[in-house]
N, C-alpha and C positions, 0 to 999 in steps of 0.2 A: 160348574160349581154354583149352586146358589149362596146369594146372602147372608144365611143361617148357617153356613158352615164354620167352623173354625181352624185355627191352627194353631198349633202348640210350639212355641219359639222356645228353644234351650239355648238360652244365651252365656254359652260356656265352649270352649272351642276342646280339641281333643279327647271328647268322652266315643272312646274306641265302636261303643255298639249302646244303641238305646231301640228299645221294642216299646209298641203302643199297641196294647191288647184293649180294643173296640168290641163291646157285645151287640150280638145280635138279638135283633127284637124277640125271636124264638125259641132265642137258647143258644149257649154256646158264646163262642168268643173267636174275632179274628184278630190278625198279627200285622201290623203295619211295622219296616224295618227303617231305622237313619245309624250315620256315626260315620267317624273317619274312616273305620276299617270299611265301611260298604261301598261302592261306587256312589255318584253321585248324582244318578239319576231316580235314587232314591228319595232325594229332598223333592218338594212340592214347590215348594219356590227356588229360585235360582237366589244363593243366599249362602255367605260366609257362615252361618250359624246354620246347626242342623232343625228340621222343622219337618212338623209333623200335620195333615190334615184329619179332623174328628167331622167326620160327617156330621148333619142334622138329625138322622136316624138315631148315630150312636147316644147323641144328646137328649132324645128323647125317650129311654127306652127306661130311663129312671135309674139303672145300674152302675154302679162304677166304674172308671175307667182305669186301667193297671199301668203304669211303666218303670218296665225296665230297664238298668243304667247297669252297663261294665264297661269297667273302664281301666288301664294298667297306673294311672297317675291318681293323684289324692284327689277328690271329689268333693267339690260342692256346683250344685246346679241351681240354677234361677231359671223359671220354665216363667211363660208369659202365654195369656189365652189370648187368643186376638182373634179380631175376626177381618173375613176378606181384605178389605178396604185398612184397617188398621196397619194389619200384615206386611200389604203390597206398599203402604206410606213409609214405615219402618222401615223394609230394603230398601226402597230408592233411597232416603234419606241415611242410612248406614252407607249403603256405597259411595256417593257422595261423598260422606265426611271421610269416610277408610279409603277411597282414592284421590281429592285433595291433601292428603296428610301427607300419604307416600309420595304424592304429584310433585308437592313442595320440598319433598327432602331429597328427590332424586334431583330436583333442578337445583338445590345446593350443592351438590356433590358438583 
């Protein structure tokens, strides 16, 4: 991965199936998969939230980028662009707080 790539954070937990249609420079469109229902080596980062990588190509090709979101629950999504380094800050720093929180409440029990 270079520098210039990015990722697309859906920071919303159970949206069942989300697709990231990336153009190609030539024409055409490919299909990137995330969501609960797909396994989870789908996600690009190791990450409670589903995430998505947009190449530097896709970013340069001046065309739009598509995503799709199904889902069985009511919907509202907050997507967040980040790049490498931002990304990789945000998990560590998510897991952290999302496992001191449970950390502390299981050694209360």
């Amino acid at each position: 991965m270079r520098e210039a790539d990015a990722f697309v954070l859906l920071r919303r937990g159970g949206l069942d199936e989300v697709d990231l249609y990336l153009p190609y420079p030539a024409g055409g469109y490919s299909r990137q998969e995330t969501g609960w229902s797909r396994p989870p080596h789908y996600r690009h980062l190791n990450s409670r939230f589903n995430n998505l990588l947009i190449p530097r190509e896709s970013l340069e090709t001046g065309k739009p980028l598509y995503i799709r979101i199904s889902s069985e629950t009511s919907l509202q999504a907050k997507f967040v662009l980040m790049n490498e380094r931002e990304a990789g800050e945000f998990v560590t720093r998510d897991a952290w707080i999302f496992g001191n929180f449970y950390g502390l409440a299981m050694g209360m029990l």
